[in-house]
C-alpha positions, 0 to 999 in steps of 0.5 A: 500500500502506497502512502501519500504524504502532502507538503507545501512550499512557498510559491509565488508566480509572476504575471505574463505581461507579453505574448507573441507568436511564431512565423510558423504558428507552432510556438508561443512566446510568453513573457513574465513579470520577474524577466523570464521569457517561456517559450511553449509548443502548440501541440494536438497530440496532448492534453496539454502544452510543452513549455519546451524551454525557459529562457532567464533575463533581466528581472530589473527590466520589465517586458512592455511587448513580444514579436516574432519576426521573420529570421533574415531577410529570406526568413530562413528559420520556420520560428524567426526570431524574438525580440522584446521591448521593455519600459526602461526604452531597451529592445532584445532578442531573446537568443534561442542558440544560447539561451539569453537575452541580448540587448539589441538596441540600448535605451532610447530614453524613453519608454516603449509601450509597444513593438510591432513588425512590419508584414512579410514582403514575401507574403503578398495578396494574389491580384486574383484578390486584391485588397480593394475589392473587400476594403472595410468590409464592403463587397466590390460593387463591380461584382455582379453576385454582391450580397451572395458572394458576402454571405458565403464568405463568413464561413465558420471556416477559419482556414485557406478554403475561406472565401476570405482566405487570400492566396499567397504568391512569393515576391523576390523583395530582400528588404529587411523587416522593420519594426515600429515602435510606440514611444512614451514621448509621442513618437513612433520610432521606426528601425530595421532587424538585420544580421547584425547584433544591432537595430538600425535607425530609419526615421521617427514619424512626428510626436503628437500630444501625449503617449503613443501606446499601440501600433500597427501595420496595414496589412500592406505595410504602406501605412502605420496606425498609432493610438494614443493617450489623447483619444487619437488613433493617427494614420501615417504614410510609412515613406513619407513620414506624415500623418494622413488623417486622425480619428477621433475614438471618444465619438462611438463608446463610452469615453471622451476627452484627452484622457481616454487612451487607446490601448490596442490596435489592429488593422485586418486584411478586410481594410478594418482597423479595431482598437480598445480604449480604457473606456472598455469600448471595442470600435471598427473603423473604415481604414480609408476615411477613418469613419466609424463602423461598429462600437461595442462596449460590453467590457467593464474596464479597459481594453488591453488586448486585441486579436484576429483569428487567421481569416480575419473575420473574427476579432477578441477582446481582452479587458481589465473586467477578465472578460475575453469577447468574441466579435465576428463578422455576420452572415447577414448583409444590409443591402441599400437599393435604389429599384432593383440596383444593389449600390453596397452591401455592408457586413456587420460585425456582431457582439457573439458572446464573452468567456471569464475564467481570470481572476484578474485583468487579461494583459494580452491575446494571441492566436496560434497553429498547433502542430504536429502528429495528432493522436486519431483512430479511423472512423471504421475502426472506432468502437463504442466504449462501455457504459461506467459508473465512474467518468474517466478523467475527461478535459474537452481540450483534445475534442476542439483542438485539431492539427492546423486548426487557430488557438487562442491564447489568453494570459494576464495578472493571474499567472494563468495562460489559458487556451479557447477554441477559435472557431467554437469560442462559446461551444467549450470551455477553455482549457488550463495550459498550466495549472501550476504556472512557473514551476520552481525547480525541486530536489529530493534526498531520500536519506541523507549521511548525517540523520536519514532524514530527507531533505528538499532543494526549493530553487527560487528566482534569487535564493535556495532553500533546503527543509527537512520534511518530517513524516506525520502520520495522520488518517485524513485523506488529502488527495483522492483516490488512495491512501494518505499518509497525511501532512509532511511539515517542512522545516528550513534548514538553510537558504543562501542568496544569490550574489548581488541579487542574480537570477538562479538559472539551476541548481542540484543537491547530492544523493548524501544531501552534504552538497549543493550547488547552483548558478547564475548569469554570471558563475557556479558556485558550490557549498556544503551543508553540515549539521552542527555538533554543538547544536542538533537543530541547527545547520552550517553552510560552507562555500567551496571553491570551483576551478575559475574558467568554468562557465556559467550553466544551464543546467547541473548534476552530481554523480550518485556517489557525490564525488564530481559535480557535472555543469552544461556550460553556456558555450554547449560543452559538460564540465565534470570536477572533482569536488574533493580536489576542485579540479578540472577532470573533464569536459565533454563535446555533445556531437551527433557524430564522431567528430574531431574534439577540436571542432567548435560545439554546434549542437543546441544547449543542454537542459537537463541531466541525469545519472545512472545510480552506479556512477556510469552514465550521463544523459543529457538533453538539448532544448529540441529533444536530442539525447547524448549519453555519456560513459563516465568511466571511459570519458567517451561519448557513447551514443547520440538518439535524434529526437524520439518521435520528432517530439522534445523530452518533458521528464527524464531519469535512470531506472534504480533497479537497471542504472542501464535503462533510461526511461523518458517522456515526451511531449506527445505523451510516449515513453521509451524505456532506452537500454543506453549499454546495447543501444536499443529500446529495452524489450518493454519498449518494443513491446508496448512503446508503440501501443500505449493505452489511450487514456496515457495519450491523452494524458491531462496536462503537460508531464512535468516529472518522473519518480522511481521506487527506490528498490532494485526489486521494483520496475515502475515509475509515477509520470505526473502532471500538475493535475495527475499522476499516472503509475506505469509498472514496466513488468506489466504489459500494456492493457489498450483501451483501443483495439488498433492505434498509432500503427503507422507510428510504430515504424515511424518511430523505430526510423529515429534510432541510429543505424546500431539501434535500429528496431525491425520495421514489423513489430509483432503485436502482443496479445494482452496477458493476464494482469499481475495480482489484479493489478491495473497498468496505467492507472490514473489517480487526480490531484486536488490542488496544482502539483508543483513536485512528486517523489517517492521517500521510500518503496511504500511513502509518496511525497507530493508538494501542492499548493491551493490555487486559492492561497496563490491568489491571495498572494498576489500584488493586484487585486482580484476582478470584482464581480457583482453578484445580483441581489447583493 
């Protein structure tokens, strides 16, 4: 019988004030208050997003607005590339090859509220389309079927077979992107994105009166709206560098006067330019005169954040009241006739419906692809499932979300990033991306050298904490189903600052809990904790020395015997030192083949480590998924594994019971259990990897870890989310709830291996045994509250760290959205 014992840490995640994303649409950028920057994958394969890296910078420089732009003048990268600018007037790039920030424009002097890039060149309307025939959503009046052809067009249908999709053609302009940017001073700042580490000046268009506080481009990139915090949104001529007319936003909601500030702008394809004020009013204007079409006032407070859906016929808003509202443009068209001559029809656009689950002001919106292979069973083979008294875990996120098919994305105060169905705004609910946003890194000696009692590494932004957890037995149950083994108090022993205040990018503790170590921006640093002889509850901390030209990490572990202390430097090498001696042992070249050991590093920076319990083996892992395992022993790097299933690595770790088998989890939900020693899938693997039940696929939430039982007699792992934990027995076969599935995967995965691992191309389908003492394979057990950590303490003991959701917003700076209840 497995007893959970439940503890809680401090934990005090930072508000998203920035998203953006990436040229392709698979990737979201999304940046926090404390100067970290997450970068997310869009994926349908799974219950849940990866957030495939984080990337740490300034925490004294506050992020104003994210873009994504193209990558060099022919976009050579599907992603492009991420730059940021903040208040203090700074603009950076957020350096995916190195993981930094890079400041690529110094201050300007004064604050940058926002950044916009230029549209593609190489992305123009086909002249089968021209813009002029839809301007400000009037049908062409030479078009002889007007008001059918705008009925047809607003499909819901939000992909190329659109009537208002447009067709692409590739045009032979090399010029670079330019971005805009709006100034605090009242000017709009305009520079260039070259090869180069720098931006390059090109003009600045006129100040006006007040604070210029959004931008953006037509969709031509011929003009540039500003909007402003004197109630004007102004039209500029980009080449010209003069301002062809000024609207006036007080006239169609519920604002007026100098102080109304226009927060949020966007300019569709359709030639309608929509902004949001601070009045809580939505307004679609005629981009040609500047005339007014639509206003909708439905939020209660400012409008921060606007986003259109791919085709443009859907807008949303994102307000201060945490309300996201759907507009959208109607089926029904107002003809005005003069006999029987059509002269216009006008399409309207329509107040849908709005959708609240932030607790706190909604900063901004974006919309997004997702992309990959999409978990499906043929129409002809699916079977109807038997009837249950108890629902299995079901969250509708896999049910609207599908390969290609746009996804909103909300983020805000509340740390929460949640994502929304575009096509069926109103039909599910949204989904909970990360139900336990900015997860602080966590560290479990089981048993330690001086009182076998476990001890907890906390990382936080600017500090490290190490408690002792005391067992407390006690018969209420906290987490349903299974047992509890009650509350786990945690005790702080120790916590050592960074110095000067740096940000923490990793740390580790060793398996004998006498060591620790972490790292910043600027050097490792390392330290030994002792219990002190004169007094048993207190504990002394010593810095240890590390050789001077090691570099700063991104990611450290230590042997399992505690000896050598192993970094992932920035410039992609592993350093290993030995800790007694503080000596330089050896480093190691992560190559995907063998090559000279003079060749610059050019693989992408490693993320996460593991070692094997008897000292032999290093795992690690770059940000995109490659595996490089190392023998400790020889010094040599022993095998190199693409990325398995073309997915990135969630979690990771060597199995206690064969230091030969690594087992990770991926981001699409599969787990292969790696015999490192002969290369190949361990026979586990072969069996079943290609197989897994159905309900593991669509696994709830995104896998953040992995725990073995401590027993060299025992072969299974917990796999857990912030919302789940699932127990996998590797001496148990599968037991499918789909007869046929992920067949085509099978081959396609053995493919990934290297020629010396390669698998047979036909694996032989196992019949289902006879399950071991009754006992279920993949069983799911739900979590109350966000998980933040899970570890085993011994063979039959659980400890998980959680945190009431209610107790995180308490925390918070701001205060909540305020609703009013009627009759109250």
């Amino acid at each position: 019988m497995l007893k959970v014992y439940r503890s809680s840490v401090e934990w005090n995640p930072s508000a998203v004030v920035a998203l953006a994303t990436s040229v392709d649409g698979s990737q979201v950028a999304a940046a926090r208050a404390n100067g970290t920057v997450e970068i997310w994958l869009v994926s349908p394969g799974s219950v849940g997003w990866h957030c495939q890296l984080i990337i740490h910078g300034d925490p004294n420089s506050r992020v104003s607005s994210l873009v994504w732009c193209r990558s060099g003048p022919r976009g050579e990268s599907p992603l492009g590339r991420l730059f940021s600018s903040s208040i203090d007037g700074s603009v950076s790039e957020w350096d995916f090859s190195n993981l930094r920030q890079k400041t690529v424009l110094d201050s300007i002097g004064v604050s940058i509220w926002q950044i916009a890039a230029e549209p593609c060149k190489d992305v123009q309307l086909n002249a089968k389309h021209e813009t002029k025939s839809y301007e400000n959503g009037h049908a062409s009046p030479s078009s002889s079927s007007g008001v059918d052809e705008v009925e047809n067009s607003d499909s819901d249908d939000d992909n190329t077979n659109s009537k208002y999709a447009v067709e692409l053609y590739e045009d032979n302009d090399t010029e670079t992107t330019q971005l805009a940017m709006a100034c605090d001073d009242g000017c709009v700042r305009i520079f260039c994105i070259s090869d180069g580490e720098k931006l390059t000046y090109k003009r600045t268009l006129p100040r006006v009166s007040g604070r210029t506080l959004s931008v953006t481009w037509s969709a031509d990139g011929t003009r540039i709206y500003s909007g402003s915090s004197d109630g004007f949104i102004r039209c500029w001529d980009v080449k010209l560098a003069y301002e062809i007319y000024r609207i006036t936003v007080g006239v169609g909601g519920l604002g007026s006067g100098s102080d109304l500030c226009i927060w949020s702008l966007i300019a569709l394809r359709c030639g309608t330019i929509v902004s949001g004020d601070s009045s809580g009013t939505v307004q679609f204007w005629d981009s040609q005169f500047g005339t007014l079409l639509e206003a909708h006032s439905y939020h209660k407070g400012d409008v921060n954040a606007l986003a259109a859906s791919p085709s443009h016929n859907r807008v949303f808003s994102g307000g201060s009241d945490g309300q996201v509202i759907l507009y959208k443009l109607s089926n029904d068209a107002v003809a005005s006739a003069d006999g029987n001559i059509i002269r216009e029809a006008i399409k309207k656009w329509i107040y849908v419906g709005y959708v609240r689950v932030h607790t706190h002001d909604v900063r901004v919106l974006t919309v997004a692809l997702p992309i990959g292979h999409e978990v499906d069973m043929p129409p002809e083979e699916k079977v109807k499932r038997p009837r249950r008294r108890v629902k299995p875990l079901d969250f509708s996120y896999h049910k609207w979300v599908h390969l290609g098919v746009p996804v909103l994305m909300s983020a805000g105060d509340d740390t929460k990033l949640f994502a929304y169905s575009v096509k069926e705004f109103t039909k599910f609910s949204p989904y909970d991306i990360c139900p336990a946003p900015q997860r602080m890194p966590m560290q479990l000696v089981q048993k330690t050298v001086s009182n076998q009692t476990p001890l907890l590494l906390v990382q936080a932004s600017h500090w490290l904490d190490i408690y002792c957890v005391r067992l407390k037995h006690s018969t209420a149950s906290d987490i349903t189903p299974g047992p509890s083994g009650g509350a786990a108090p945690t005790d702080l022993v120790a916590r050592v600052k960074s110095k000067a205040g740096r940000r923490i990018i990793c740390s580790t503790i060793s398996s004998s809990g006498t060591l620790f170590a972490y790292s910043d921006h600027v050097r490792p640093s390392l330290f030994e904790l002792k219990r002190s002889k004169s007094d048993r509850g207190s504990w002394t901390v010593n810095k240890r020395q590390l050789p001077r030209e090691l570099p700063f990490a991104h990611c450290m572990a230590f042997s399992s015997d505690s000896t050598r202390l192993l970094l992932a430097g920035h410039d992609r090498k592993i350093y290993v030192v030995d800790v007694g001696s503080a000596a330089l042992v050896h480093i190691y070249t992560p190559r995907r083949k063998d090559e000279a050991e003079e060749l610059p590093p050019s693989e992408p920076p490693i993320t996460k480590m593991f070692t094997s319990t008897d000292g032999k083996w290093l795992a690690s892992i770059n940000y995109c998924g490659d595996v490089y395992i190392f023998n400790l022993e020889t010094s040599r790097q022993h095998w190199f594994i693409s990325r398995l299933d073309g997915a990135f690595v969630a979690a990771g770790g060597f199995a206690p019971q064969n230091s030969n088998i690594l087992v990770v989890s991926t981001s699409s939900n599969q787990v292969y259990a790696l015999d490192v020693e002969a290369k190949q899938l361990d026979d586990w693997s072969r069996r079943h990897t290609f197989s897994l039940p159905r309900r593991y696929q669509e696994f709830p939430g995104e896998v953040i870890g992995l725990s073995f039982q401590p027993s060299s007699s025992l072969s299974s792992v917990i796999v857990y989310s912030p919302r789940v934990m699932c127990l996998i027995d590797f001496g148990t076969p599968c037991e499918r709830d789909d007869d046929s599935y992920l067949a085509a995967g099978q081959e396609l995965a053995s493919r990934k291996l290297p020629s010396n691992g390669v698998l047979k191309r036909k694996l032989k389908v196992y019949e289902l045994e006879t399950k071991h003492g009754g006992k279920k394979n993949f069983e799911f057990c739900a979590f109350r509250d966000p998980v933040l950590f899970v570890e085993h303490l011994s063979e039959n003991s659980l400890l998980v760290i959680d945190k009431p959701w209610t107790q995180v917003v308490e925390s918070f700076d701001a205060q909540p959205v305020h609703r009013h209840i009627f009759g109250t």
